[in-house]
C-alpha positions as CSV (number, residue, x, y, z in Angstrom):
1,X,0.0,0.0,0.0
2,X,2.8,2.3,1.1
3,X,4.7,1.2,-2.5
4,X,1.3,2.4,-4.5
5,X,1.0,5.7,-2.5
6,X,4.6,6.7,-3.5
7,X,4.3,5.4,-7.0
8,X,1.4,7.7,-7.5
9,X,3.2,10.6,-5.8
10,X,6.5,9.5,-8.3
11,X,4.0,9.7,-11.4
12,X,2.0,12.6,-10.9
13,X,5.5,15.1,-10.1
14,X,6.8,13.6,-12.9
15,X,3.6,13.8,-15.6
16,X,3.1,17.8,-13.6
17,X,7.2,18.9,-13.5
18,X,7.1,17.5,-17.9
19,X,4.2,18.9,-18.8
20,X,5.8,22.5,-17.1
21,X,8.9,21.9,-19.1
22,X,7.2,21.2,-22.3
23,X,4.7,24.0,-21.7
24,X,7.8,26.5,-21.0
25,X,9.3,25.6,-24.6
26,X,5.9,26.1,-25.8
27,X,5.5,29.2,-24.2
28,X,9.6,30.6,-25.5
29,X,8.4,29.8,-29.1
30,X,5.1,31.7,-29.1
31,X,7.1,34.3,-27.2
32,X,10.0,34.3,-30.2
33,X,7.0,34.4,-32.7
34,X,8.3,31.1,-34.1
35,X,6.0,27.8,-34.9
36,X,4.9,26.6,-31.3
37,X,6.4,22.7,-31.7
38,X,9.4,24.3,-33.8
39,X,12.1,21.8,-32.8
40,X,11.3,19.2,-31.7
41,X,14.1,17.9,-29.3
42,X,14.1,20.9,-27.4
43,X,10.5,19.8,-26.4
44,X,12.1,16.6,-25.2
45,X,14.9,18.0,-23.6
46,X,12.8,20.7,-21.6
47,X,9.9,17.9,-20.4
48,X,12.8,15.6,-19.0
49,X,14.9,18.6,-17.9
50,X,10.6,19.9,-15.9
51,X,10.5,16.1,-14.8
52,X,14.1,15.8,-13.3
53,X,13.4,19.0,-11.4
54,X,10.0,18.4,-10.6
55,X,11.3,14.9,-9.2
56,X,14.0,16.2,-7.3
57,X,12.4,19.3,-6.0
58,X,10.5,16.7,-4.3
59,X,12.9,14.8,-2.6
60,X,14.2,17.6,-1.3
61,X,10.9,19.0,0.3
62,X,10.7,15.2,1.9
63,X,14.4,15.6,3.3
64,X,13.5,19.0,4.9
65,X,9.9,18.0,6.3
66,X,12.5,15.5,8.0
67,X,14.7,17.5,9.4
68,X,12.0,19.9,10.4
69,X,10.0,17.4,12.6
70,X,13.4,16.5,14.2
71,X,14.0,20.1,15.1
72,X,10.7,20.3,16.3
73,X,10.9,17.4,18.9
74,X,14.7,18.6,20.1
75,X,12.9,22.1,20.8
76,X,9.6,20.3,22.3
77,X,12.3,18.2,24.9
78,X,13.8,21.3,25.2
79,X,10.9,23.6,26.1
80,X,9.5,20.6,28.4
81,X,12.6,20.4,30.3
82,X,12.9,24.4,31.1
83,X,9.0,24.0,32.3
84,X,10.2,21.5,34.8
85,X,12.9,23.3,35.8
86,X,10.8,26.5,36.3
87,X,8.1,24.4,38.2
88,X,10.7,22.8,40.6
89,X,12.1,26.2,41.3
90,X,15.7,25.2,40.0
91,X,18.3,28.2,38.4
């Protein structure tokens, strides 16, 4: 179940982060006046260039949620401890 959840994650940044890339290409054609699929392979190159980021960019947000949530529970045992410490009266 886990393996289908992150396959569908894996396919839908990498169908949304191509689709960007060959959209931008689209996009620098019409802007240059030029025929929209002018080019072919720079189609290509810019939906697996949108994919590769797409996919990475993703990874990386995974990595820092991560280290986020671990920050979060060193500062939580943190916190708790200085409320002890001000209950007991301690300095």
């Amino acid at each position: 179940r886990a393996f289908r959840a992150s396959f569908a994650m894996l396919t839908s940044t990498t169908l949304i982060g191509g689709t960007l890339g060959f959209a931008m290409q689209m996009y620098i054609n019409a802007l240059r006046k030029l025929p929209v699929l002018r080019n072919p392979w720079q189609h290509l190159f810019w939906t697996g260039a949108g994919a590769g980021f797409a996919n990475w960019n993703s990874e990386w947000e995974a990595k820092l949620r991560k280290e986020v949530d671990a920050m979060n529970a060193e500062r939580q045992t943190t916190n708790a401890r200085f409320m002890e410490s001000i209950v007991k009266g301690d300095k």
